[in-house]
C-alpha positions in Angstrom: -48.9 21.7 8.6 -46.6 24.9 9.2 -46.2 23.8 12.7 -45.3 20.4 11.8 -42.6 21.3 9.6 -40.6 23.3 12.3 -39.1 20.7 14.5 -38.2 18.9 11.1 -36.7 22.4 9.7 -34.8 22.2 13.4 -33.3 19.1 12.7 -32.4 19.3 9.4 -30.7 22.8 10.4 -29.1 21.1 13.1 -27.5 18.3 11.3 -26.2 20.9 8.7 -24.4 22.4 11.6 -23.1 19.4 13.1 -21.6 18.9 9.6 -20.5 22.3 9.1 -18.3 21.9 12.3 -17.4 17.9 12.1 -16.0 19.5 8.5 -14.0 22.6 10.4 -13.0 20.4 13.0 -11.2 17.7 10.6 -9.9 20.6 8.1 -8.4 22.6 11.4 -6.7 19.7 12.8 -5.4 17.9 9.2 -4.4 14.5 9.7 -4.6 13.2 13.6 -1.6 12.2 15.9 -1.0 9.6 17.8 1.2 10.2 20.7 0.1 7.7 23.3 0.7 5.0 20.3 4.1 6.1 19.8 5.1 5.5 23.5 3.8 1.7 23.0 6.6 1.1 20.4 8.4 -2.2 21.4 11.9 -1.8 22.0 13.5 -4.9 22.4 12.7 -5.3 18.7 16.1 -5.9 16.8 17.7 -6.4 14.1 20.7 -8.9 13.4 22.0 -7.8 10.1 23.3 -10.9 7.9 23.6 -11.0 4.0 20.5 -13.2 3.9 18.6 -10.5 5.4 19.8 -7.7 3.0 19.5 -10.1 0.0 15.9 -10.7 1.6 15.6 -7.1 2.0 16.8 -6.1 -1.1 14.0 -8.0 -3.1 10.9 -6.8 -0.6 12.1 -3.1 -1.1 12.3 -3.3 -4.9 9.1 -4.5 -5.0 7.2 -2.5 -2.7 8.8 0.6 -1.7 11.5 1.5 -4.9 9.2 2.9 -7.2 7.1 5.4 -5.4 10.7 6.2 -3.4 13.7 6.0 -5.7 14.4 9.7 -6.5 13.9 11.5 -9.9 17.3 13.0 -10.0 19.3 9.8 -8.3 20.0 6.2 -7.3 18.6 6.5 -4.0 15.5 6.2 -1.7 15.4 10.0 -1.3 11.8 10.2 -2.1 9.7 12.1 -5.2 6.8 13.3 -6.3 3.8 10.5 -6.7 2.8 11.5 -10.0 -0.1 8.5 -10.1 -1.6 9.1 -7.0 -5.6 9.6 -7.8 -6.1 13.6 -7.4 -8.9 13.2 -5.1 -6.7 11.8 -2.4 -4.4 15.4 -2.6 -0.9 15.8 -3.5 1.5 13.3 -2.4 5.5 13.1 -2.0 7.3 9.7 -0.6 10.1 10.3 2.1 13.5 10.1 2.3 14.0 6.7 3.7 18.2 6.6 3.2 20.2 6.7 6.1 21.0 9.7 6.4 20.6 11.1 10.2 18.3 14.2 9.5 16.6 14.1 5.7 15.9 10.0 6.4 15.9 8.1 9.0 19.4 7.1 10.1 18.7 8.3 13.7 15.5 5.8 13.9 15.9 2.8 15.9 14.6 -0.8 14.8 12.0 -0.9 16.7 10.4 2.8 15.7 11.5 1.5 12.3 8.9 -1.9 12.7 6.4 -0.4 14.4 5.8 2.9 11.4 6.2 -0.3 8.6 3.1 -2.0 10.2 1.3 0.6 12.2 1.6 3.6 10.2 3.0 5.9 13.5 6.0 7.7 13.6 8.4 8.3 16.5 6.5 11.7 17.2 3.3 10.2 16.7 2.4 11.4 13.5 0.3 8.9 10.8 0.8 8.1 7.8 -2.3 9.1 5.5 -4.0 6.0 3.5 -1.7 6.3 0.4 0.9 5.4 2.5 1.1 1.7 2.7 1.7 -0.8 5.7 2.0 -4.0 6.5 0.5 -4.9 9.6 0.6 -8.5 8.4 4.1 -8.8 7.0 5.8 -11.4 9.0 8.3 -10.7 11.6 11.0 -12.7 9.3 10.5 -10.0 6.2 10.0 -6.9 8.4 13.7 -7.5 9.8 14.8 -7.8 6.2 13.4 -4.8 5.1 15.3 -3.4 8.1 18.4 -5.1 7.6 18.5 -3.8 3.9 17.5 -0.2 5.2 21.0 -0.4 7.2 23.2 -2.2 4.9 25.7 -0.9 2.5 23.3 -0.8 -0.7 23.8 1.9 -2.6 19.8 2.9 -2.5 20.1 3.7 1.2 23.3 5.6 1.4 22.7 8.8 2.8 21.1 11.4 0.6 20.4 15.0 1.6 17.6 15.4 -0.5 14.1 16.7 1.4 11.4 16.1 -1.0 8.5 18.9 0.2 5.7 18.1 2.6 2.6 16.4 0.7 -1.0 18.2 0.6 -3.2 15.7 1.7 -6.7 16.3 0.4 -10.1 17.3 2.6 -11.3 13.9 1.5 -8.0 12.1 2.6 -8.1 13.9 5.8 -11.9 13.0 6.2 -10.6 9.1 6.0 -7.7 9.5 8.9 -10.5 11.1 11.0 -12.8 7.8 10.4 -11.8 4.6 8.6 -7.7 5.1 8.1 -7.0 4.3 11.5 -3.3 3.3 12.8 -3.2 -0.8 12.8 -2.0 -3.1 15.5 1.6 -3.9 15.4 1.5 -7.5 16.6 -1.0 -9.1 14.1 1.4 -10.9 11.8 3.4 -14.8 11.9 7.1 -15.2 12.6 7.6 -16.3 9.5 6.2 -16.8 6.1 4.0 -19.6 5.6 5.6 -22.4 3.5 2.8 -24.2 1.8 2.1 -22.9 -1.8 -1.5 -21.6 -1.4 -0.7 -20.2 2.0 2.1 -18.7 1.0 0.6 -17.2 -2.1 -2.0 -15.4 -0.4 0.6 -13.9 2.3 2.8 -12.9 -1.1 -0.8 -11.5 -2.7 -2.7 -9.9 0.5 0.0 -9.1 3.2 3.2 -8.3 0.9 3.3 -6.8 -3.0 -0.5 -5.3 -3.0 -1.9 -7.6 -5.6 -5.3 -8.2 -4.2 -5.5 -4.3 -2.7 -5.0 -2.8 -6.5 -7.2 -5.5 -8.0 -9.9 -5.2 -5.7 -13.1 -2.7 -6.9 -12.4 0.6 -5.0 -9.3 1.6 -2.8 -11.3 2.9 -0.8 -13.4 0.6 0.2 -10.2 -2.0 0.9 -9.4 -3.6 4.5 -5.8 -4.2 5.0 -6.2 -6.6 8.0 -8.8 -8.5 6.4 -7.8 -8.5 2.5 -10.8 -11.3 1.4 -13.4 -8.8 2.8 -12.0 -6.5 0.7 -15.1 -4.9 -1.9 -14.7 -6.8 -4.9 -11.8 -9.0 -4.3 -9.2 -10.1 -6.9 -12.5 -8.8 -9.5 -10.9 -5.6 -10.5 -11.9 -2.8 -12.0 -10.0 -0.3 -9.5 -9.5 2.9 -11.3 -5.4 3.5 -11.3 -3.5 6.6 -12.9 -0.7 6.3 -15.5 2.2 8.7 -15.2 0.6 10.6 -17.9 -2.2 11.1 -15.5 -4.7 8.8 -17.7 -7.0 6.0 -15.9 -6.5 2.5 -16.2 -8.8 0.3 -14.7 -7.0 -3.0 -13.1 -7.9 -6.5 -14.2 -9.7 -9.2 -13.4 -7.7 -11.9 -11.7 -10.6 -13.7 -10.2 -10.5 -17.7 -11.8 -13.5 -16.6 -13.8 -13.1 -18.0 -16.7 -14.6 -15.7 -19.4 -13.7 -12.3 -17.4 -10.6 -13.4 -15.2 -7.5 -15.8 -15.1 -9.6 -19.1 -15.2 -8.1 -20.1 -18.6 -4.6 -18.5 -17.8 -2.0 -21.2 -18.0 1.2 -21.1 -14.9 3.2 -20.1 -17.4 0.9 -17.0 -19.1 1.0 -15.9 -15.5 4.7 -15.9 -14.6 5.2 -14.3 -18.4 2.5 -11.5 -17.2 3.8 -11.0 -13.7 7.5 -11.7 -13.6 8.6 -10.5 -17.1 5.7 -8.1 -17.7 4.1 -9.6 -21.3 0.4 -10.3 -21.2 -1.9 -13.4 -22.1 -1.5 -11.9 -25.5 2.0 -11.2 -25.6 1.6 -7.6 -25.5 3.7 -6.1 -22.8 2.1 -5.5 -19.7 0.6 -1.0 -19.1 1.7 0.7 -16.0 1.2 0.5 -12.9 1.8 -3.5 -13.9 5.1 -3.3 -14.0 7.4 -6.6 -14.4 8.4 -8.2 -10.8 11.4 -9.8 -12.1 13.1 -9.9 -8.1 10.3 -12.3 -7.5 11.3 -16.2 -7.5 9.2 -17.8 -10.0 8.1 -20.3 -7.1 6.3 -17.0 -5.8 4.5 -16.5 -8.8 3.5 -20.2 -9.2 2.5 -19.4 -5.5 0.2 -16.5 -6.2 -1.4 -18.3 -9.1 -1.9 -21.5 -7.2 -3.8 -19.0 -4.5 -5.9 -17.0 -7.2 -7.3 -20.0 -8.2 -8.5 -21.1 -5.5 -10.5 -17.4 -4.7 -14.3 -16.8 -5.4 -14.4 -16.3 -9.1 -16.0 -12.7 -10.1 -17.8 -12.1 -13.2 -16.9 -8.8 -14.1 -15.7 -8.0 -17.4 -13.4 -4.6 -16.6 -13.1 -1.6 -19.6 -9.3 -1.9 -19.8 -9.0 0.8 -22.3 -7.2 4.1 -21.1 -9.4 7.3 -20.3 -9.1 10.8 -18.7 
């Protein structure tokens, strides 16, 4: 028996080491680069900036990039502390994104610009960790808005010399950049938007604002490029942090009709999303905030698409806990 056991006591004992240095390896080196990526960045990309394109601009940023952004201390996209970021992912603080040449990213072309908004690579090759977004599917139409509003005149962008410190991302955060958080392709998404109502509600709901990557099950276990596959999708149930550092699990929004939205009217949704007051005309808790800058044809959009997804029967605890 004894000699039976050794060549299983070997293995065991070398798998623990092959652990002990994958683990050394990924803590030693943090989160990779990617410096053959940044020489693929493509740079006829540019931007014509018009007022559409700022308006355009204006609403995408507000909804997706002002409120982990917007500084503590002023009106600007200076950056800030990301007080709701789950702990386990590390400590987290957005960047200066005004135009300012040094602190933000006035000297950044429009093309480095596109390609770190969908691929999650900088100019120097560095990546983004996971609780940075991107939009590797946001059309080519909305990515030179965003870019046009990041160059306009808005008070938001004006150059701000604030340097918010460098965030701590976790062992487990690091783990992911190492394995599954990979930098995405840059040339995935339309030219434009789609137009149809259901079509266009998904792009608003999986490429755009988020809504089916926090109302998913498990951040996690979410895929970006593929947002149907994601674990649990439009179910809920995805444990999010208050400010107060208190978890809230997200809701339902599956078409299930005893656990989801299948007995939500259009209008219960555009008071819940746009204005912020739930089916039962309590306000809405954070992270839900209200999304006034969308047009209610976007909501009506999203809704139309959420009812057309596989309804989930999950009935999520949406009290608060620590």
């Amino acid at each position: 028996m004894k000699t039976f056991l050794k060549p299983i006591l070997w293995i065991v004992l070398g798998l623990v080491a092959i652990v002990l240095m994958a683990g050394t390896y990924v803590k030693v080196t943090g989160v990779p680069t990617y410096p053959q990526l940044a020489t693929q960045i493509p740079k006829d990309f540019k931007v014509e900036i018009t007022p559409e394109r700022v308006a355009q601009g204006a609403k995408i940023v507000q909804l997706a990039c002002y409120d982990c952004h917007v500084s503590d201390t002023e009106q600007r996209l200076s950056g800030k502390l990301i007080k709701d970021m789950p702990t386990e992912l590390g400590i987290a603080y957005s960047k200066n994104i005004t135009k300012h040449p040094e602190m933000g990213i006035g000297k950044w072309t429009d093309a480095e610009l596109a390609y770190y908004v969908r691929t999650g690579v900088r100019t120097d090759g560095s990546f983004a960790p996971p609780y940075m977004p991107k939009f590797p599917l946001m059309s080519d139409a909305d990515l030179k808005a965003v870019i046009a509003f990041l160059r306009s005149d808005e008070v938001l962008v004006q150059p701000s010399t604030q340097e918010p410190p460098a965030s701590e991302p976790s062992f487990l955060t690091t783990i992911l950049t190492h394995t599954v958080a990979k930098p995405y392709p840059f040339n995935l998404a339309p030219a434009q938007p789609p137009t149809e109502q259901i079509a266009l509600g998904k792009y608003l709901a999986d490429a755009m604002y988020g809504c089916t990557n926090c109302h998913s099950a498990d951040f996690k276990k979410n895929n970006d490029l593929k947002p149907t596959e994601n674990q649990g999708y439009c179910g809920g149930g995805n444990p999010l942090l208050t400010l107060e550092g208190q978890i809230i699990n997200s809701a339902n929004i599956s078409p299930d009709v005893e656990t989801g939205i299948g007995y939500w009217t259009p209008a219960e949704f555009l008071q819940s999303v746009k204005y912020g007051k739930g089916k039962n005309g309590q306000p809405n808790r954070y992270p839900m905030l209200p999304k006034t800058m969308l047009d209610s044809a976007e909501v009506m959009a999203i809704y139309a698409y959420l009812k057309t997804v596989p309804p989930i029967k999950n009935k999520v605890n949406r009290e608060l806990s620590k």
